[in-house]
C-alpha atoms as a printed R data frame, in Angstrom:
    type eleno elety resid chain resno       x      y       z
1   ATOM     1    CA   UNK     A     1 -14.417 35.707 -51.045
2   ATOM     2    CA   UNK     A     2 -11.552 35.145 -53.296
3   ATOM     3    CA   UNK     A     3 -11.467 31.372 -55.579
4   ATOM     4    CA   UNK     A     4  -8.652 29.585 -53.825
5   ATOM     5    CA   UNK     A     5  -7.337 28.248 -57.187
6   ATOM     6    CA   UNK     A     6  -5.290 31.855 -57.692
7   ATOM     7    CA   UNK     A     7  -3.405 30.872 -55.137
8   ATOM     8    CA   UNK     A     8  -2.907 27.080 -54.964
9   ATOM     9    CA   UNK     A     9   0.486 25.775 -55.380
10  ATOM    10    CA   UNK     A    10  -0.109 22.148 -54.862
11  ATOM    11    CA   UNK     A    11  -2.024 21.439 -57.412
12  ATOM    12    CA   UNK     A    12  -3.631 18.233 -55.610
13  ATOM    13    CA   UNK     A    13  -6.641 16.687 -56.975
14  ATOM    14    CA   UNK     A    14  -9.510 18.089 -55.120
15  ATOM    15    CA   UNK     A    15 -12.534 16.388 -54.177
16  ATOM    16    CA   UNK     A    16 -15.671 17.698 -51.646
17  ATOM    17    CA   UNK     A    17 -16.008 18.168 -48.334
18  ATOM    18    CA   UNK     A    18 -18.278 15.377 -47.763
19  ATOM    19    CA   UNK     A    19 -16.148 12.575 -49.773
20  ATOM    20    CA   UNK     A    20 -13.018 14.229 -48.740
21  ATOM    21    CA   UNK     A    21 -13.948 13.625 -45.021
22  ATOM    22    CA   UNK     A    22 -15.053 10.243 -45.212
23  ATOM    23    CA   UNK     A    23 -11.745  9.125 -46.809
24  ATOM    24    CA   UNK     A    24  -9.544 10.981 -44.334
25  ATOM    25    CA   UNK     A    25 -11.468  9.719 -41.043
26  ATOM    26    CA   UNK     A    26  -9.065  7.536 -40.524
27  ATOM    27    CA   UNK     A    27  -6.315  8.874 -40.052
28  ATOM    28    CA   UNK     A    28  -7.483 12.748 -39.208
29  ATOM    29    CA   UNK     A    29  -6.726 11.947 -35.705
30  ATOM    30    CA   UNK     A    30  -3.303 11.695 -36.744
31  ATOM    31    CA   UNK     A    31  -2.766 14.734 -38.923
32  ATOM    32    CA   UNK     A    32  -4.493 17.516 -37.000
33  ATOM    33    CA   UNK     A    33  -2.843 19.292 -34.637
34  ATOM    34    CA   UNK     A    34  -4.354 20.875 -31.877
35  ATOM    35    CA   UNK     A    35  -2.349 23.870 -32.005
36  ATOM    36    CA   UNK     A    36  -4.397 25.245 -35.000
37  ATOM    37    CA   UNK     A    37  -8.127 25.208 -33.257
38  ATOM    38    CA   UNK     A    38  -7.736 23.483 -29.755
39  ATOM    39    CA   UNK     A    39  -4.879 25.936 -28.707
40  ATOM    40    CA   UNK     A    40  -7.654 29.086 -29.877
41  ATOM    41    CA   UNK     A    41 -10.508 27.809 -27.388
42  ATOM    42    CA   UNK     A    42  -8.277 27.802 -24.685
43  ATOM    43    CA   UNK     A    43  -7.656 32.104 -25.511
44  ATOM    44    CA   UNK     A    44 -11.579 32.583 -25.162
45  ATOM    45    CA   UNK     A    45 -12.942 33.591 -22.261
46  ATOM    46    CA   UNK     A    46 -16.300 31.661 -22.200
47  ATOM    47    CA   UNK     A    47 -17.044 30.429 -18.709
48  ATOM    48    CA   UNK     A    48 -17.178 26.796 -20.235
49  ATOM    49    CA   UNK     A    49 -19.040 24.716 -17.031
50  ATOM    50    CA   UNK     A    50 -21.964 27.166 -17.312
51  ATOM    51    CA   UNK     A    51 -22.920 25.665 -20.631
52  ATOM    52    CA   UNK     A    52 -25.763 23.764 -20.395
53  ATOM    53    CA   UNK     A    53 -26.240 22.976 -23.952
54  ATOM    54    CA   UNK     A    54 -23.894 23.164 -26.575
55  ATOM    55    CA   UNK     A    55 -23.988 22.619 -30.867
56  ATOM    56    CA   UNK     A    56 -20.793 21.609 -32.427
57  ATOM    57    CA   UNK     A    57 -21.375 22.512 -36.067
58  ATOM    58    CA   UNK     A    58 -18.797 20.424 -38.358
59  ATOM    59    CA   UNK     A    59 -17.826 18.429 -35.313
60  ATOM    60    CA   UNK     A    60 -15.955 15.980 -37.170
61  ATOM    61    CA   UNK     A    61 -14.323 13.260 -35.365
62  ATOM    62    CA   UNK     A    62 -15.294 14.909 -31.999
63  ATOM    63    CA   UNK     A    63 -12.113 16.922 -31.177
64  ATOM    64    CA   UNK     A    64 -13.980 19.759 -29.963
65  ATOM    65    CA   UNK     A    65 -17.040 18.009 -28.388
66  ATOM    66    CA   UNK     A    66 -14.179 16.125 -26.338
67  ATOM    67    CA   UNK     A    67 -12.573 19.458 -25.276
68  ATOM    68    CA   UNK     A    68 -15.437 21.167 -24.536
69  ATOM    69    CA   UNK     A    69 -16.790 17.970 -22.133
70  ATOM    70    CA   UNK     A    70 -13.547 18.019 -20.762
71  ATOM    71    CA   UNK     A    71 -14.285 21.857 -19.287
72  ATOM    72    CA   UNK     A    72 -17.803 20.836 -17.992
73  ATOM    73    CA   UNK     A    73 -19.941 21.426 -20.787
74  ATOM    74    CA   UNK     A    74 -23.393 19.884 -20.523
75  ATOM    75    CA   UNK     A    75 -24.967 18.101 -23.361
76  ATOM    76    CA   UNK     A    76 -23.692 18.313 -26.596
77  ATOM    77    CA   UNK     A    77 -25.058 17.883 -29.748
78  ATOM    78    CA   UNK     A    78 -22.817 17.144 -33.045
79  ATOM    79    CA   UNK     A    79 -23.531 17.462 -36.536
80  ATOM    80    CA   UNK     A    80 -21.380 16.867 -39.572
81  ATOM    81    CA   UNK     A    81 -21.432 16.024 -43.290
82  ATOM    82    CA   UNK     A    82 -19.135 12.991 -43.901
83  ATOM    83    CA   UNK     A    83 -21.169  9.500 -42.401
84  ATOM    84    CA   UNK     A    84 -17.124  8.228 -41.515
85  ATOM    85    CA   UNK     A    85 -16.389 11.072 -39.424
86  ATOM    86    CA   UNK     A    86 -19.845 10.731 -37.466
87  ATOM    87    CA   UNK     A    87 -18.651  6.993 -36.735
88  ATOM    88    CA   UNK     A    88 -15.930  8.218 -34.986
89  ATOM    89    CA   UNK     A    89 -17.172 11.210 -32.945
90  ATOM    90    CA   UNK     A    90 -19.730  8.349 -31.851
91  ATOM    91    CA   UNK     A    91 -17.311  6.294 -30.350
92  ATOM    92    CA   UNK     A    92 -15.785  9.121 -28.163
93  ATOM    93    CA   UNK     A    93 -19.426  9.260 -26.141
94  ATOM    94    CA   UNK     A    94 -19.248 12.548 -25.458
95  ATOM    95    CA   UNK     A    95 -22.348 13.220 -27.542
96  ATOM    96    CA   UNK     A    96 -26.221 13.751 -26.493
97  ATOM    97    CA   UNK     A    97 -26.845 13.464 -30.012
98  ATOM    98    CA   UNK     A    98 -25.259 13.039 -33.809
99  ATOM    99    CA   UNK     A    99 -26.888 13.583 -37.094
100 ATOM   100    CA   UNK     A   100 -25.783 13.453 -40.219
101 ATOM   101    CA   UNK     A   101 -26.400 17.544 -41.921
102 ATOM   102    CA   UNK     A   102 -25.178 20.439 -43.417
103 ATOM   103    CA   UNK     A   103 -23.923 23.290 -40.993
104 ATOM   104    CA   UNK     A   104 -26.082 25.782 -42.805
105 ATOM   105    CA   UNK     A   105 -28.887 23.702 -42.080
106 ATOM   106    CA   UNK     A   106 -28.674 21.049 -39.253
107 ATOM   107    CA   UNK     A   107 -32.603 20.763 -37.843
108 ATOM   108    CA   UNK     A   108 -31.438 21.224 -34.603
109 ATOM   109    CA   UNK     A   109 -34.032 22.945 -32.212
110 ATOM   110    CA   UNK     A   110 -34.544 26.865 -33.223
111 ATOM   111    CA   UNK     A   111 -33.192 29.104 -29.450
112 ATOM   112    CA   UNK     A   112 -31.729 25.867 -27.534
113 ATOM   113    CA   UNK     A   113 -28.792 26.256 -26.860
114 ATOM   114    CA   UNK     A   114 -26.162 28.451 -24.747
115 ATOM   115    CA   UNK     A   115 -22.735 27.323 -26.865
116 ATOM   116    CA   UNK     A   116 -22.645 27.246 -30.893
117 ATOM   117    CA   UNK     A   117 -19.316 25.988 -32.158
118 ATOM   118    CA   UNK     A   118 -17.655 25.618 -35.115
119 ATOM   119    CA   UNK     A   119 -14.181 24.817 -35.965
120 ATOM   120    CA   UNK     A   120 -12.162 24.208 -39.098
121 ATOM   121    CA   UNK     A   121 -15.065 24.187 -41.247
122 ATOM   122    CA   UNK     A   122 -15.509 28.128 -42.780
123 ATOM   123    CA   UNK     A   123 -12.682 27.217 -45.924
124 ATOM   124    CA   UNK     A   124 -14.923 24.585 -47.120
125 ATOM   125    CA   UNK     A   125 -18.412 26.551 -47.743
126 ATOM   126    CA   UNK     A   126 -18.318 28.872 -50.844
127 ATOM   127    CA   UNK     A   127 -20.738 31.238 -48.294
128 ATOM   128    CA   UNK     A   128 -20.196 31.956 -45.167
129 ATOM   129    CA   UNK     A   129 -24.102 33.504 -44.598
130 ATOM   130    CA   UNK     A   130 -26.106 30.326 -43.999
131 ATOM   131    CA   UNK     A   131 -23.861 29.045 -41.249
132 ATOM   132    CA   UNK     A   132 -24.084 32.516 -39.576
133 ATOM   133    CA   UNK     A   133 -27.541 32.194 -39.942
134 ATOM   134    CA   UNK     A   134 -28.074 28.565 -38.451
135 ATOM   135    CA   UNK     A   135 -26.003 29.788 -35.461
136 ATOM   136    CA   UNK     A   136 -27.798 32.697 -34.725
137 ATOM   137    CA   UNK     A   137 -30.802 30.694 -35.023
138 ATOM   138    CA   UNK     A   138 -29.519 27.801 -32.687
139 ATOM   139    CA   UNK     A   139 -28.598 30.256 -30.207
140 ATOM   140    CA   UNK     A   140 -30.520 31.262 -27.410
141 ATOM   141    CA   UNK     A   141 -30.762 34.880 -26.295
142 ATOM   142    CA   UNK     A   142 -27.333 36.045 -24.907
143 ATOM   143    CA   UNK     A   143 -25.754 33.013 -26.189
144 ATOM   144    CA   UNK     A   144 -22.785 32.586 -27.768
145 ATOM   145    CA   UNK     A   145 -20.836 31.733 -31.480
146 ATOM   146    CA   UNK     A   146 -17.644 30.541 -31.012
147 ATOM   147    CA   UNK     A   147 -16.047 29.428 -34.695
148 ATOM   148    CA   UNK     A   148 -12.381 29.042 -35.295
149 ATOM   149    CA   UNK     A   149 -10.866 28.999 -38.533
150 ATOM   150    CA   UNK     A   150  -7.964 28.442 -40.923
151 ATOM   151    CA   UNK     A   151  -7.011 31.787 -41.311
152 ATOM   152    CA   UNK     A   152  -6.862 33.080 -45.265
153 ATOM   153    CA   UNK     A   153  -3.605 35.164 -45.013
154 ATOM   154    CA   UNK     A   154  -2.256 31.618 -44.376
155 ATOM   155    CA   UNK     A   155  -4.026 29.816 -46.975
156 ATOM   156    CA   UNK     A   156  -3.153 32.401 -49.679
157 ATOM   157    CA   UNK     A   157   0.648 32.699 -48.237
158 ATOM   158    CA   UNK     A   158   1.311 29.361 -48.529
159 ATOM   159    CA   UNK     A   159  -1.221 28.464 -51.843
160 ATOM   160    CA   UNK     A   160  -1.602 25.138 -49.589
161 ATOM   161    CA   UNK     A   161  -5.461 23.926 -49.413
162 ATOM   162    CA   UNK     A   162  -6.768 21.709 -46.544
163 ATOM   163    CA   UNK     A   163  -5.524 18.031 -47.902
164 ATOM   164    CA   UNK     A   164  -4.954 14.416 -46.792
165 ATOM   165    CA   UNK     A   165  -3.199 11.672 -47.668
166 ATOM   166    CA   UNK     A   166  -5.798  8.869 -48.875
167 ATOM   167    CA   UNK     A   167  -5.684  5.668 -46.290
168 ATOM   168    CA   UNK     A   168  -6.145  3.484 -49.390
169 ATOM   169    CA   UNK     A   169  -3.705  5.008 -52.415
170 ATOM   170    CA   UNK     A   170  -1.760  6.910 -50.740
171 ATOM   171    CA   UNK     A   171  -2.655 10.047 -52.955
172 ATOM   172    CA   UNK     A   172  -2.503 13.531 -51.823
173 ATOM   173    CA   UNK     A   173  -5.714 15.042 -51.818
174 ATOM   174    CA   UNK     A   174  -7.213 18.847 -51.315
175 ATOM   175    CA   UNK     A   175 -10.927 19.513 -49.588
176 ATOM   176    CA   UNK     A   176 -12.370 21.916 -51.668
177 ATOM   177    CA   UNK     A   177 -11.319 25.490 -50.173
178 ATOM   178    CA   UNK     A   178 -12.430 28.457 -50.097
179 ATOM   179    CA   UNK     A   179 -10.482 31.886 -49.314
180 ATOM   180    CA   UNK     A   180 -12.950 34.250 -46.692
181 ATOM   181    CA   UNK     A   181 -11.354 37.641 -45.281
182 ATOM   182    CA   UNK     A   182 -11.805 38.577 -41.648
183 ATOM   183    CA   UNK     A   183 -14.218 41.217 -43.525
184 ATOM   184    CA   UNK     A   184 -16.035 38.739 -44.554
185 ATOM   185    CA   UNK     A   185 -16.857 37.187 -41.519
186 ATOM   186    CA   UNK     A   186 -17.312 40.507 -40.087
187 ATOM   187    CA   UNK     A   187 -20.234 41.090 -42.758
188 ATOM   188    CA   UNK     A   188 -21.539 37.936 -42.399
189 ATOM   189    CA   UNK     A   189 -22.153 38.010 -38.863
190 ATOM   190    CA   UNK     A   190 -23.504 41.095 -38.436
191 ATOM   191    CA   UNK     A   191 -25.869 40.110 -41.382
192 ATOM   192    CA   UNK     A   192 -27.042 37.458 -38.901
193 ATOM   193    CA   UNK     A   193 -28.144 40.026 -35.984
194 ATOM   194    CA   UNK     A   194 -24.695 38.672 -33.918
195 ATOM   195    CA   UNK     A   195 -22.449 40.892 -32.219
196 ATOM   196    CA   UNK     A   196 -18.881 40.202 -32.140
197 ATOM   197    CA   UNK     A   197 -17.339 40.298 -28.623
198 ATOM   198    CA   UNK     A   198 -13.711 39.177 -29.761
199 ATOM   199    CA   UNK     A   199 -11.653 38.180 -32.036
200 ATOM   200    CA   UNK     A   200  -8.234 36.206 -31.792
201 ATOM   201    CA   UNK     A   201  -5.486 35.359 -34.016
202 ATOM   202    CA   UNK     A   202  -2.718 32.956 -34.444
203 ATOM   203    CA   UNK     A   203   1.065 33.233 -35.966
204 ATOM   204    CA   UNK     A   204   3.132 30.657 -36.571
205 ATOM   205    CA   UNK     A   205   5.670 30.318 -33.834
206 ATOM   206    CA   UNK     A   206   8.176 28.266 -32.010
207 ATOM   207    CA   UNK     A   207   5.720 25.160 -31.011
208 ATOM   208    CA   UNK     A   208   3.913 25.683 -35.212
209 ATOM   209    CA   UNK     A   209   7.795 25.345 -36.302
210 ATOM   210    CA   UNK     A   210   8.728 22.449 -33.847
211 ATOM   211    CA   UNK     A   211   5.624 20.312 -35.094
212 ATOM   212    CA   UNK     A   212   6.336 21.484 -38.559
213 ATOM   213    CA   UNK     A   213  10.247 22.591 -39.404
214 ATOM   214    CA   UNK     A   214   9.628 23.558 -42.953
215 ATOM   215    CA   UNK     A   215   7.316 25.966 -41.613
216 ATOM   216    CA   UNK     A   216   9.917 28.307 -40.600
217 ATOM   217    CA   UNK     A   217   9.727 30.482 -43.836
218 ATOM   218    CA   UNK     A   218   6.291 31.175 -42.431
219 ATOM   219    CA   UNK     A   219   7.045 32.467 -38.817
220 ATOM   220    CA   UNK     A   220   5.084 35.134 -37.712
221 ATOM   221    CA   UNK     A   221   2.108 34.510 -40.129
222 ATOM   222    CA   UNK     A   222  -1.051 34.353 -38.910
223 ATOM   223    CA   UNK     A   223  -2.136 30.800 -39.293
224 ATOM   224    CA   UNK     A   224  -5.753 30.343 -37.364
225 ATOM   225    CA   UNK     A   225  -7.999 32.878 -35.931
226 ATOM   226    CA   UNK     A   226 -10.935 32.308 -33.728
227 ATOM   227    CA   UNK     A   227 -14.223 34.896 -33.230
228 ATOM   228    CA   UNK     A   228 -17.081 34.793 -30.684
229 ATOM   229    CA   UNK     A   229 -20.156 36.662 -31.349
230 ATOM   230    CA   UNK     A   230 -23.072 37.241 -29.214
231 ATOM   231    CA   UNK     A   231 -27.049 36.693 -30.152
């Protein structure tokens, strides 16, 4: 792991994960884009409508719990830090259950479920082993960890942490970030007892540089990156 602040160029007030969340609810709809997680799940090749039971680790406002009802998943169960972010995955009533919890810890049941999921979560945990470790708990034999991420080349290219504008003042403001090579995953993972099955990666291209134009000094980057690992 390298300390994002050798890189960041922003220089944004920075607040945590769970207070960072709750003020950008809001608006996170708005700001999101599903070209840097949603457009990764569609890569995998998980037969979707065979999951019976499903964890979505971090699941936010329900983004992913949406998509991954939307391709015939059964029940889903969400769990997520920030109280404001719960309140709106609720109202999307996609989930069998909600709880407020670390993703390193949820109390979820141990060997439940087929799916584990996490995405856009990894940069905010200084390490990366206790959410490996939940998920290879949650998982049932021959299950599967999908996690998609915020790719580090990008986040040390660009010196730009996750960050918000605040509903309220109007201030920019960074999520506390954290920098984690592929390598590190890689480590982590295998720590866990998984096995990793694939791994995908996304650059910056000609949708990335139509949603954002200023982008186009980072064509070809790799912005997002997306592993599944088997129990």
């Amino acid at each position: 792991m390298a300390w994002f602040s050798s890189f960041d160029t922003r220089g944004y007030r920075t607040v945590g994960a769970r207070e960072g969340y709750d003020r950008w609810a809001p608006t996170y709809e708005d700001t999101v884009e599903d070209a840097m997680d949603i457009a990764l799940l569609e890569r995998l090749d998980l037969a979707w409508d065979t999951v019976s039971c499903a964890a979505d680790l971090g699941c936010g406002t329900g983004r992913t719990g949406s998509w991954l009802a939307a391709r015939g998943v059964g029940e889903i169960d969400g769990v997520d830090l920030s109280p404001g972010m719960l309140e709106a995955a609720r109202a999307r009533g996609v989930y069998a259950s909600l709880r407020e919890g670390e993703v390193g810890d949820t109390g979820l049941e141990s060997g439940a479920y087929d799916l584990v999921v996490s995405c856009l979560v990894d940069e905010h945990l200084a390490d990366l082993r206790p959410l490996y470790a939940e998920a290879a708990r949650l998982a049932r034999p021959d299950g599967r960890f999908a996690l998609v991420g915020f790719h580090p080349h990008f986040i040390i290219a660009s010196g730009m942490p996750t960050h918000f504008d605040d509903a309220d003042s109007g201030e920019a403001l960074a999520i506390e970030t954290h920098v984690h090579l592929l390598s590190d995953h890689v480590a982590a993972g295998r720590g866990a007892g998984l096995e990793l099955l694939a791994l995908h990666e996304r650059v910056v291209d000609d949708e990335w540089v139509a949603l954002k134009p200023k982008w186009e000094r980072f064509r070809h980057h790799p912005i997002s990156f997306a592993f599944v690992w088997s129990t």
